[in-house]
C-alpha positions in Angstrom: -56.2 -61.2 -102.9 -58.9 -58.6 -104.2 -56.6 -57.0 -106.5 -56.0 -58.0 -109.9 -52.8 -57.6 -112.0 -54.4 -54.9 -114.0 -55.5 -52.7 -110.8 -51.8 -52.8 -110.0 -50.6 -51.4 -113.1 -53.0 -48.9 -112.8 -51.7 -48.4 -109.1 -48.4 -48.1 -110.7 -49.0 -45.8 -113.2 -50.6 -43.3 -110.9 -47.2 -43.4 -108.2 -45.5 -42.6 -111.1 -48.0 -39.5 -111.8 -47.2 -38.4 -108.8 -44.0 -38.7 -108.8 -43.0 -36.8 -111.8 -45.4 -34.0 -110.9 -43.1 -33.3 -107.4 -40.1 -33.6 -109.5 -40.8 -31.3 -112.5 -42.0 -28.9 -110.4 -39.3 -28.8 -107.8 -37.3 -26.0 -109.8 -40.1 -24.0 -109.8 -40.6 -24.3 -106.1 -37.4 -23.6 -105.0 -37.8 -19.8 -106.5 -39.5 -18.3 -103.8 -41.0 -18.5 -100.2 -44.5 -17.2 -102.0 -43.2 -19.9 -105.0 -43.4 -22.9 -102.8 -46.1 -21.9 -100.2 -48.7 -20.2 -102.4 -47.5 -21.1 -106.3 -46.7 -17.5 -106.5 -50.4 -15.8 -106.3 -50.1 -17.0 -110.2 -52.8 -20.3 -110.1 -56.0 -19.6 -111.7 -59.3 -19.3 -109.3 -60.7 -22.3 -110.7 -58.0 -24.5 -111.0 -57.4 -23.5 -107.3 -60.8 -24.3 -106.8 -60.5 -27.5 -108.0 -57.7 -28.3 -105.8 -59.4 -27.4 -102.9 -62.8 -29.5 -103.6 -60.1 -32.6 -104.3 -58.6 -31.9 -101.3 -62.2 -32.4 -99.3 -62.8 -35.5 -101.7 -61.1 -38.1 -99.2 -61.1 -41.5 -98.0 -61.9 -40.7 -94.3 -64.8 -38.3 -94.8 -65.9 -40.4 -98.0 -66.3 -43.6 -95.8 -67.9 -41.8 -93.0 -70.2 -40.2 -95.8 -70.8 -43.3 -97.6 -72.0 -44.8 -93.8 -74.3 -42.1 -93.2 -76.0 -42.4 -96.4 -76.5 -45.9 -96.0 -77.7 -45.3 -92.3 -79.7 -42.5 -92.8 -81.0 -41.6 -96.3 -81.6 -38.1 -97.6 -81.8 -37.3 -94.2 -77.6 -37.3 -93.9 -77.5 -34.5 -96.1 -78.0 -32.3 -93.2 -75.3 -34.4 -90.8 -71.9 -33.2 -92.2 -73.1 -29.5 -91.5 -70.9 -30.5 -88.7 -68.1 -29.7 -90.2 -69.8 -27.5 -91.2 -70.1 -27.6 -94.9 -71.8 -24.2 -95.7 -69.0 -22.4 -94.0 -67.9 -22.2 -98.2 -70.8 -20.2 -98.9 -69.9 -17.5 -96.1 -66.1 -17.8 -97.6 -68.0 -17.3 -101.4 -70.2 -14.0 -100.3 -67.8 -12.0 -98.4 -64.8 -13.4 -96.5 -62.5 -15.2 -98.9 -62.4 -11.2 -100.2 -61.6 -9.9 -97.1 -58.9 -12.3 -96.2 -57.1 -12.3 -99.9 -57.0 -8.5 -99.2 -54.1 -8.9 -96.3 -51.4 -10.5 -99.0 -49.8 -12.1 -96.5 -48.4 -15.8 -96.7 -50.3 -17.2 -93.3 -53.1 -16.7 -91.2 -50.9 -16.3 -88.5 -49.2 -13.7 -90.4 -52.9 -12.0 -91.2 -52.6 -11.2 -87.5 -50.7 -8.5 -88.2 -52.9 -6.5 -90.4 -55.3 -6.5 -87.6 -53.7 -6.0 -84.7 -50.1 -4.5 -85.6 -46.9 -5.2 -84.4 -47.1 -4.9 -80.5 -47.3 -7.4 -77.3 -50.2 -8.6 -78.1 -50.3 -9.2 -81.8 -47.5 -11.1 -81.0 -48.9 -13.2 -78.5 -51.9 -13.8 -80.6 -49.5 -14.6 -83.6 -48.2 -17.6 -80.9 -51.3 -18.9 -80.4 -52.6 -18.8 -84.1 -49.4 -20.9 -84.9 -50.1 -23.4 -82.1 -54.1 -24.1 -83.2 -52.9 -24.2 -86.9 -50.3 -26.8 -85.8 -52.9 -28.7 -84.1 -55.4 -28.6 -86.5 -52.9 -29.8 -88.7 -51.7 -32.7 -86.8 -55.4 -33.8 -86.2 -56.6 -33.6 -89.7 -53.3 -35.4 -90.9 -53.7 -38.1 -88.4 -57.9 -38.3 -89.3 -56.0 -38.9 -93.1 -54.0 -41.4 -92.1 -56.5 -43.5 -89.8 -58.9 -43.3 -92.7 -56.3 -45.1 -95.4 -55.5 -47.4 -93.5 -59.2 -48.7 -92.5 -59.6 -48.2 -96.2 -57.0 -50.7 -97.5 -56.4 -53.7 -95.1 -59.5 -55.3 -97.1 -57.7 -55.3 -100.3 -54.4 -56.3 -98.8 -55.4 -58.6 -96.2 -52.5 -58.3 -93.4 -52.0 -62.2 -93.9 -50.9 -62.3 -97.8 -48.6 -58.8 -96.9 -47.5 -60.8 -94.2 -46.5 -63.4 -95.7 -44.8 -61.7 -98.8 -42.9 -60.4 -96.7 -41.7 -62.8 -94.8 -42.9 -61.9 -91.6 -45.3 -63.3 -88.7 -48.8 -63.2 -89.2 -48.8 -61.4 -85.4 -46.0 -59.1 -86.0 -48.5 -56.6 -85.2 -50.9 -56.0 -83.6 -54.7 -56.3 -85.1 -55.7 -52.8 -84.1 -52.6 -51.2 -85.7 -52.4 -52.6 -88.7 -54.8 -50.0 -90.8 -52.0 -47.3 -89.5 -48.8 -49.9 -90.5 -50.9 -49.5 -93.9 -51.5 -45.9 -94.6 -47.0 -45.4 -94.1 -46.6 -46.1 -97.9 -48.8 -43.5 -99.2 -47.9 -41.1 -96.6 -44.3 -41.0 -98.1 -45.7 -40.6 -101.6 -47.7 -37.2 -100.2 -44.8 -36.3 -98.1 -42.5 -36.4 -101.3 -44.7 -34.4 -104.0 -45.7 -31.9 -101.0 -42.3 -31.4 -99.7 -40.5 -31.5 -103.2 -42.7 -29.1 -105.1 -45.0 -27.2 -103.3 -48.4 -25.6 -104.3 -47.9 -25.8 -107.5 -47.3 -29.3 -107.5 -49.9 -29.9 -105.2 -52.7 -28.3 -107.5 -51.4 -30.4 -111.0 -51.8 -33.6 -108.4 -55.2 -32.6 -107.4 -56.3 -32.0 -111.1 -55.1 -35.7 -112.0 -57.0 -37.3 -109.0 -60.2 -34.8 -109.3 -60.3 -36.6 -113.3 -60.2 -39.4 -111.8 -62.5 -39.4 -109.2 -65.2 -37.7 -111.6 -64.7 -40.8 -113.9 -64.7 -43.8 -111.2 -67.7 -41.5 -109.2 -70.4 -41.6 -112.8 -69.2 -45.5 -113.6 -70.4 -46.3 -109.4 -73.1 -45.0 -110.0 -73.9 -46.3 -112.9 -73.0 -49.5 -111.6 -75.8 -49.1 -108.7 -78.8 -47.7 -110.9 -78.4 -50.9 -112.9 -78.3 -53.4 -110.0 -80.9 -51.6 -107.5 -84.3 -50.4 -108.8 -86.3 -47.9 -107.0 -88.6 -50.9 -105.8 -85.8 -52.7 -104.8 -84.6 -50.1 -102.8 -87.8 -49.2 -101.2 -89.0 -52.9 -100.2 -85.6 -52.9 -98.3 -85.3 -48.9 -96.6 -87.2 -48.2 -93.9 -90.1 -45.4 -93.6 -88.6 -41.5 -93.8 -85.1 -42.7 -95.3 -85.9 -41.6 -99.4 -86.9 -38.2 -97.7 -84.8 -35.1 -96.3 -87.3 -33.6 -93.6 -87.4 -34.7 -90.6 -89.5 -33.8 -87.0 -89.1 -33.4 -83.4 -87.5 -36.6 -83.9 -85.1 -38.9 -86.5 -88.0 -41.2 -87.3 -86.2 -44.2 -88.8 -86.4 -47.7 -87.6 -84.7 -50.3 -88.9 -86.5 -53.2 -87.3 -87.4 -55.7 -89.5 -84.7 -54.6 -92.4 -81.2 -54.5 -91.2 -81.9 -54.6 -87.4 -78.5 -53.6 -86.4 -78.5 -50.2 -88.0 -80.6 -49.1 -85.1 -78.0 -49.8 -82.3 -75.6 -47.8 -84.8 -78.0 -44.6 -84.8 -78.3 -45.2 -80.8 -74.9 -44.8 -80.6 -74.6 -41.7 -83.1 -76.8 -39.8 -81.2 -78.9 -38.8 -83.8 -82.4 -40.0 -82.7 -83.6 -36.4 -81.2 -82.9 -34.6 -84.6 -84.7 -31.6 -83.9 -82.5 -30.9 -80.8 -79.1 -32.0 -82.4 -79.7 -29.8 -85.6 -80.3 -26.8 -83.8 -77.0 -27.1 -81.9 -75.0 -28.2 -85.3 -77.1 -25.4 -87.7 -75.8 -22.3 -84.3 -72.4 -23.8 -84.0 -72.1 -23.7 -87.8 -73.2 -20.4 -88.6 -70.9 -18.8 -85.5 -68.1 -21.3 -86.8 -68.6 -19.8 -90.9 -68.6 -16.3 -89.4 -65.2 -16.8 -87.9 -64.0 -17.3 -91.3 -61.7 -20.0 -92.4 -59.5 -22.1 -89.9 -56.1 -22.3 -90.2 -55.5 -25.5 -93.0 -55.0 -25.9 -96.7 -58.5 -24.3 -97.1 -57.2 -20.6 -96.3 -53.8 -21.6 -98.0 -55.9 -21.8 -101.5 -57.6 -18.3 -100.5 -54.5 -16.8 -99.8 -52.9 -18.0 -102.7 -55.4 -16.4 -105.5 -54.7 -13.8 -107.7 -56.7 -11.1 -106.5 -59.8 -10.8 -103.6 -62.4 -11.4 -106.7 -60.6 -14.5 -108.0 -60.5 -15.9 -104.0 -64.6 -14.8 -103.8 -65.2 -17.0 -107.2 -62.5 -20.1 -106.1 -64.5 -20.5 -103.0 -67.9 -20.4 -105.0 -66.7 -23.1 -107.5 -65.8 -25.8 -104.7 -69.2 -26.5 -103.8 -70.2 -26.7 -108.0 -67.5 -28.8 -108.5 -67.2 -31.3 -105.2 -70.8 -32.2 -104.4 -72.9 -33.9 -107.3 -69.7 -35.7 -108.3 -68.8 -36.3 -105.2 -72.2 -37.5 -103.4 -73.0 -39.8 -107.3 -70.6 -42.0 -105.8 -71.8 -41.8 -102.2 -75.0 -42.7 -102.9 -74.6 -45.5 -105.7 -72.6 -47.3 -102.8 -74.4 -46.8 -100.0 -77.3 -48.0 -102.0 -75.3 -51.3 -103.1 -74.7 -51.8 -99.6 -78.6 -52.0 -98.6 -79.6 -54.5 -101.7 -76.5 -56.5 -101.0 -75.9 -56.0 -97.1 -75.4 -59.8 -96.6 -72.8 -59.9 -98.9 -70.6 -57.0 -97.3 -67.5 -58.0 -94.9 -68.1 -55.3 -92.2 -66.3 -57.3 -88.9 -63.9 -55.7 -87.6 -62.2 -57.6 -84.7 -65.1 -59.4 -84.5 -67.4 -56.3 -84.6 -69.7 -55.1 -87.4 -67.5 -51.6 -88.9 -69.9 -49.7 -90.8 -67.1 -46.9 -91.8 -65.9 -50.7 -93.6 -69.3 -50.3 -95.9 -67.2 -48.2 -98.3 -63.8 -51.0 -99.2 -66.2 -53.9 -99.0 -68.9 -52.7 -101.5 -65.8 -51.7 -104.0 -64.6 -55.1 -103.2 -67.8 -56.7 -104.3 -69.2 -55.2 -107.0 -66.6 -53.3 -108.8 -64.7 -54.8 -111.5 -61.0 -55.4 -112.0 -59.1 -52.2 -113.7 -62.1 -50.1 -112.6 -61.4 -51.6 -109.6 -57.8 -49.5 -109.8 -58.8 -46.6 -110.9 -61.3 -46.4 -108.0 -58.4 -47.4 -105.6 -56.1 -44.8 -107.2 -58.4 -41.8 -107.0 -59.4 -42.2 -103.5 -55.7 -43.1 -102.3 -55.0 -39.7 -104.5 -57.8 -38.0 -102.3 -55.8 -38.7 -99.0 -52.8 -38.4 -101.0 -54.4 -34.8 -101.9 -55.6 -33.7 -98.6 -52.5 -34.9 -96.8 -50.5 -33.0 -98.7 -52.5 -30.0 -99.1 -52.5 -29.8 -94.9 -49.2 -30.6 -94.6 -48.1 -27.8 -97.1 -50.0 -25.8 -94.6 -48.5 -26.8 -91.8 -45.5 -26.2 -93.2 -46.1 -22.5 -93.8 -46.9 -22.3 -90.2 -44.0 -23.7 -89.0 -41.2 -22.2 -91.6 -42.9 -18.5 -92.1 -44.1 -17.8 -88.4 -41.6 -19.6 -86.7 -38.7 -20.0 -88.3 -38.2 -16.8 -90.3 -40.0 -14.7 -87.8 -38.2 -15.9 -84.5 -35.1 -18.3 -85.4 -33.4 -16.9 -88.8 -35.7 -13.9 -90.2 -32.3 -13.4 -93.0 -32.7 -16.8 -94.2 -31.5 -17.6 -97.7 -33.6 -19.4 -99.9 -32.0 -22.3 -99.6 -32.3 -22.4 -96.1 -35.7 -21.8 -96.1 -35.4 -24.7 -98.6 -33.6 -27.0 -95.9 -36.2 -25.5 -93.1 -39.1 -26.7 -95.4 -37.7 -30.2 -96.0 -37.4 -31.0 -92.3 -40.4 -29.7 -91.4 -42.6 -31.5 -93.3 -40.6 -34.6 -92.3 -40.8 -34.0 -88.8 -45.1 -33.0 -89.1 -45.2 -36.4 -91.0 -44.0 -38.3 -87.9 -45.6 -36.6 -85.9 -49.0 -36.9 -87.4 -48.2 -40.7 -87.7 -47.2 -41.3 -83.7 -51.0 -39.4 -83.4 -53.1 -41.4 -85.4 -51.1 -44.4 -83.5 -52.8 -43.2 -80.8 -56.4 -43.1 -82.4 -58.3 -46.0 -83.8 -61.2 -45.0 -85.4 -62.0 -41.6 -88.1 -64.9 -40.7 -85.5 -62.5 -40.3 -82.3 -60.4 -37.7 -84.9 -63.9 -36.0 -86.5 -64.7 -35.6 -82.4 -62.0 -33.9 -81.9 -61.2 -31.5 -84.7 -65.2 -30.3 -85.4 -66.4 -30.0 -81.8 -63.1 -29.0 -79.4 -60.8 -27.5 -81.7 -63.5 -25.6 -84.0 -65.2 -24.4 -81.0 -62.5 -22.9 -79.4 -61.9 -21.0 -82.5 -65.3 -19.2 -82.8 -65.0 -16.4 -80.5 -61.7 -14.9 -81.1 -62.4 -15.5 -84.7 -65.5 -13.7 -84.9 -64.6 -10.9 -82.6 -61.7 -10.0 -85.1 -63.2 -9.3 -88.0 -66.4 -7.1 -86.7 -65.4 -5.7 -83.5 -62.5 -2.3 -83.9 -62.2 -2.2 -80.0 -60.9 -5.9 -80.0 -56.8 -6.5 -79.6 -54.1 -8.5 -79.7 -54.2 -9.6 -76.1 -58.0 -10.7 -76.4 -57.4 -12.5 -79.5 -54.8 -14.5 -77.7 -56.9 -14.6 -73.9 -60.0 -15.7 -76.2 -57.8 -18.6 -78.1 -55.9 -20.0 -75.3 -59.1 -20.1 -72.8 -60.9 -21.8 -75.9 -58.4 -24.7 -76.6 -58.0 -25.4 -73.0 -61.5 -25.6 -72.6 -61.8 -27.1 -76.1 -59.5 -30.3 -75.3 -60.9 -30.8 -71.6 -64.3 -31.2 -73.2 -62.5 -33.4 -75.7 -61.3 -35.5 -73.1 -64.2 -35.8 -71.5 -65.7 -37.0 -75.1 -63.5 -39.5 -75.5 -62.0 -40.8 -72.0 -65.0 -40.3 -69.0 -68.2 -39.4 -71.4 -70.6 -40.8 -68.5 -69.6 -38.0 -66.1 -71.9 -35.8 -68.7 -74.8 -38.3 -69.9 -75.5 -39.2 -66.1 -75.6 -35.3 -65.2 -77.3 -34.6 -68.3 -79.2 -38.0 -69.8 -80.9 -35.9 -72.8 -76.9 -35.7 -74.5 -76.0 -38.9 -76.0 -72.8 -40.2 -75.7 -71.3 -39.6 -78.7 -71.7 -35.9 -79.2 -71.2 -34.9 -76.1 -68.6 -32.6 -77.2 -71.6 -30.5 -79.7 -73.8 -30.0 -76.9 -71.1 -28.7 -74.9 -69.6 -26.2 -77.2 -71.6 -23.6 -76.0 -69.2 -24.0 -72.7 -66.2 -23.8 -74.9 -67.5 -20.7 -76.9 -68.7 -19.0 -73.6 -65.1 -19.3 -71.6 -63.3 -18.3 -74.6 -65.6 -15.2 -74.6 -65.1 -14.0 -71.4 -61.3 -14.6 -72.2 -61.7 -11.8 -75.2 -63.3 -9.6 -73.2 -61.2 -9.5 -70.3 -58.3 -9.4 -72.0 -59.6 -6.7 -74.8 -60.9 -4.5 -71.8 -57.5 -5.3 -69.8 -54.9 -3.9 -72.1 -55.0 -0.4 -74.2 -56.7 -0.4 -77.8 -55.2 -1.6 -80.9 -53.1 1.9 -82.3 -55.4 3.7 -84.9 -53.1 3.7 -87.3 -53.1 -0.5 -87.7 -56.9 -0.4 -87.3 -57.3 2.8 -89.8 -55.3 1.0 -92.7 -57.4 -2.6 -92.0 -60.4 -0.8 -91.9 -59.3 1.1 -95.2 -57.9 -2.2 -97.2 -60.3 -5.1 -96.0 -63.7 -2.8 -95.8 -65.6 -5.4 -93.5 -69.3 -4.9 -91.9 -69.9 -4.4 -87.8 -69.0 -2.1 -85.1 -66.3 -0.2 -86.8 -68.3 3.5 -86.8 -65.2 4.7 -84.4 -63.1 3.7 -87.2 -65.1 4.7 -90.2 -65.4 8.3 -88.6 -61.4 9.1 -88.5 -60.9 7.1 -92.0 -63.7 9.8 -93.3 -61.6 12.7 -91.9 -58.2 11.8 -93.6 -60.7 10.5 -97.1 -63.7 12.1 -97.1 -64.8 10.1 -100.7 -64.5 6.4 -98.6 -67.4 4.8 -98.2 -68.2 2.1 -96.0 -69.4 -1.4 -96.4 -73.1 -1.1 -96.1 -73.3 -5.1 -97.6 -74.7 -6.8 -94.2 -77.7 -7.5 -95.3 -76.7 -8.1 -99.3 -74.4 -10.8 -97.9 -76.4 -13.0 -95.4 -78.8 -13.0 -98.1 -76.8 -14.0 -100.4 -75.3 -16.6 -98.0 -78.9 -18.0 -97.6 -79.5 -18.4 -100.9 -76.2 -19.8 -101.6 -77.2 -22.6 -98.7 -80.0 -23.7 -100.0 -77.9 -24.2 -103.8 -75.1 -25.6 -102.2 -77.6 -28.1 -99.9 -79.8 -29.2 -103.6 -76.5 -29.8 -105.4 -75.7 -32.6 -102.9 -79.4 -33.8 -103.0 -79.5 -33.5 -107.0 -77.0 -36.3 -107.2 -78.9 -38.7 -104.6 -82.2 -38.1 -106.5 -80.3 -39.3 -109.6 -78.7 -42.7 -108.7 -82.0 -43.4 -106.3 -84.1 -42.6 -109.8 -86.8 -40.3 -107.8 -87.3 -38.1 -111.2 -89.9 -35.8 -109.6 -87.4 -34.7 -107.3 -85.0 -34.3 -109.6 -86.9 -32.0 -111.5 -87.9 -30.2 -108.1 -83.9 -29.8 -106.9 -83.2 -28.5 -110.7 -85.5 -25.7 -110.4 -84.0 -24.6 -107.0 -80.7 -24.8 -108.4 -81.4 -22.6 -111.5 -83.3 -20.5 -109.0 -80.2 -20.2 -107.0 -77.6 -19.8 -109.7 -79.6 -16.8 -111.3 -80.3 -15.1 -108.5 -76.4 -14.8 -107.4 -75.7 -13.8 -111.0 -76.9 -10.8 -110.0 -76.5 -10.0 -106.8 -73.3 -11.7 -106.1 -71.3 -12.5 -109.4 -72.0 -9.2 -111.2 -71.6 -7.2 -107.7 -67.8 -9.2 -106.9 -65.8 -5.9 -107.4 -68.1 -4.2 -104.6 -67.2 -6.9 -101.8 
């Protein structure tokens, strides 16, 4: 057993944590629909902003992270773009404003605002619901997959086993990481469900201290074991540097030999090509504003669109360097001590297992705890976070808008106890079905995300588009979305035979351009099909959430009925602002890597960008936040 006695009092004191936290603030909760959901619109930006920066702090993408650092050097800063990352500067410069602006509970519910109350906002209401839902159900299940591959090395199955009194083959091998993660998906299933936002937030301030703490002590911990010459005698040519060519330009040969069948099988080696699609897909992904999960929840539930601009720009100040000192002090521990790291898995080498087995090794009992406590709080943080979302989804755009619109409180109450339950189990049976975090990542960045963009972007910068091409654009997108899914993940030969320049495992990036294009030509049929939005629905969004684009019909009969309204002439103001805040938001996740890998030159060189970057927002986006 890994664990020592003190690392499960630790353990213990943190379940308690939790536990109070969903109990004291269970009153509170039950006040309100906007009490439970959204805290009340009373949560300070930045303590919002810190629970949404925890929430992204978890074991999946932490693992995943940790395995591209070690893989790839400073040249995986640019890899989780996938997601993609910068999509919180584009939040941070214009469009956490212009949500906040609706004050509505939902996303679904922000349908509305744009397209009114007929046929078609209804349809496109439907169909918001159903993506949030799975969204949610993929992100939960990526959680869930995640913990489990994260603790069966510190409980080996054969000591639980045995403890328990059961047979060592009472399950399966491949299913035991999800037999693992049902514990701790209770605990987030009981704060969530019990207390709400509110409870939520306090839980994501505890873990976030904790996480900060365990995150300086790892990498502390790795600047003292691995020197700079250490770590260059053992890292291949390229890997200490962020700037890459035509192609990746690492080879492992000679160091850790392996490593090169794993970036074969990423599909990473033709960088160039793969950043272009990722950078494209990205940017059209940020413009669409923010999907349906816990991330728009913590917009929504600011104070005021100024406080939602300044949460969004605090999660990138507070999550990276913290976040990516740990990162790198482990991935680094892994190279100088490779030999020593238990990475078979079935009899395969794991890397996602790089992560566990370095804690395993070289961090010390108690410490050891706390590190084990803060990242089960991160999944215990981002499960609950999406499944408070989820939630909203189900009880405000189904339940009270279909099935019992007079609901009591305490009915709404009852609704939102058995819907978390029931998203819990479902989530579960899902990641049952999946049995790695890459499978899940597959899914949810390249089929879901891309079958979001065009509907998404058409919304916010096109007057003539309606209900019904909102919801033609959505559904032709997540058909097309899940086939190339499939296709990722069940027949991915059909593609790389046809086309042998896609590799294998991203089949489903190359081919978003498919998904975006059908899902295009299902908004524009279906705008051009069925009669404009009324102009009284697109008079009053155009009035309250003041976005850029094609709105001139709009702006011209809002200037008759107020001649003094002026229109939002920020375009320009904002996408540079947006690429400025890129290139910040890019060297506070190098500043920390610089740090633990001691290169001192580039820390001074990633400083000055930074300070750059700060003071030029401080003027043209801080000072200017009222005008957005």
């Amino acid at each position: 057993m890994i664990l020592q006695g003190l690392d499960f009092v630790v353990i213990a004191i943190y379940v308690a944590i939790i536990v109070f936290i969903g109990i004291y603030f269970k009153r509170r909760a039950q006040q309100s629909k906007s009490e439970y959901l959204l805290g009340g619109n009373k949560l300070p930006w930045y303590m919002l902003g810190l629970s949404d920066a925890s929430g992204m702090f978890d074991i999946s993408g932490t693992m995943w992270l940790v395995t591209l650092s070690f893989v790839y050097g400073l040249k995986s800063i640019w890899i989780p773009w996938l997601w993609p990352t910068f999509n919180q500067i584009f939040l941070m410069m214009f469009l956490s404003a212009w949500l906040r602006r609706s004050n509505v509970t939902t996303g679904a519910e922000w349908i509305q605002t744009r397209f009114g109350r007929g046929r078609g906002s209804k349809i496109s209401h439907a169909v918001v619901v159903v993506f949030a839902l799975l969204i949610g159900l993929s992100m939960l299940a990526y959680g869930f997959v995640g913990l489990g591959k994260f603790l069966m090395l510190f409980l080996p199955w054969n000591v639980v086993s045995a403890a328990l009194g059961v047979s060592v083959n009472a399950i399966p091998a491949e299913y035991i990481p999800h037999v693992y993660g049902i514990f701790f998906t209770l605990l987030a299933t009981f704060y969530a469900i019990l207390g709400g936002m509110v409870s939520i937030v306090w839980a994501d301030v505890v873990q976030y201290a904790i996480m900060t703490v365990s995150s300086i002590l790892i990498g502390i911990i790795a600047m003292n074991k691995v020197s700079p010459e250490l770590l260059a005698q053992l890292t291949p040519e390229g890997w200490n540097s962020p700037f890459f060519s035509h192609f990746l330009d690492i080879d492992w040969s000679g160091k850790i030999a392996e490593v090169n069948m794993k970036i074969k099988e990423d599909g990473y080696s033709l960088f160039s090509l793969f950043f272009g699609f990722m950078f494209t897909k990205g940017v059209l992904s940020s413009l669409a504003g923010p999907a349906p999960t816990y991330d728009m929840q913590k917009i929504l539930a600011t104070k005021s669109p100024s406080e939602a601009l300044k949460m969004s720009g605090s999660v990138s100040v507070i999550l990276n360097p913290v976040r990516y000192f740990m990162i790198t002090g482990f991935a680094i521990l892994g190279i100088a001590f490779y030999s020593d790291l238990n990475l078979l898995v079935d009899g395969n080498i794991d890397f996602e297992q790089i992560l566990p087995s370095a804690m395993a090794q070289f961090v010390p009992a108690g410490l050891l705890g706390l590190l084990l406590v803060g990242l089960l709080a991160a999944f215990v943080s981002t499960f609950a976070g999406t499944l408070n979302a989820a939630q909203a989804y189900i009880s405000n755009d189904i339940y009270l808008k279909y099935i019992n619109p007079r609901a009591s409180e305490k009915q709404v109450q009852r609704c939102n106890y058995t819907v978390g339950i029931s998203v819990v189990i479902f989530s579960t049976l899902f990641g049952l079905a999946l049995k790695n975090i890459n499978e899940i990542l597959v899914i949810v960045t390249s089929a879901f995300y891309a079958s979001y963009m065009a509907s998404n972007i058409l919304k916010w910068y096109w007057w003539r588009f309606n209900g019904a091409g909102y919801f033609w654009g959505m559904l032709t997108g997540i058909i097309s979305g899940l086939f190339v899914g499939y296709v990722q993940l069940f027949s991915p030969e059909t593609v790389t035979h046809a086309l042998p320049f896609v590799p294998q495992g991203l089949i489903s990036l190359y081919l978003f351009p498919l998904t975006l294009v059908v899902s295009l030509i299902g908004c524009i049929v279906g705008t051009y099909a069925t009669a404009p939005t009324d102009d009284a629905t697109l008079m009053k969004f155009y009035r309250e959430v003041r976005p850029w684009g094609l709105w001139q019909p709009i702006y011209e009969k809002v200037k008759v009925e107020q001649p003094d309204f002026r229109k939002n002439t920020r375009f320009w103001k904002d996408m540079a602002n947006v690429a400025v805040g890129i290139v910040t938001q890019t060297s506070l996740v190098v500043l920390p890597i610089f740090v633990v890998v001691r290169n001192f030159a580039g820390v001074c060189a990633t400083l000055a960008i930074i300070a750059a970057g700060a003071l030029t927002l401080k003027f043209t986006w801080w000072n200017k936040l009222e005008e957005i």
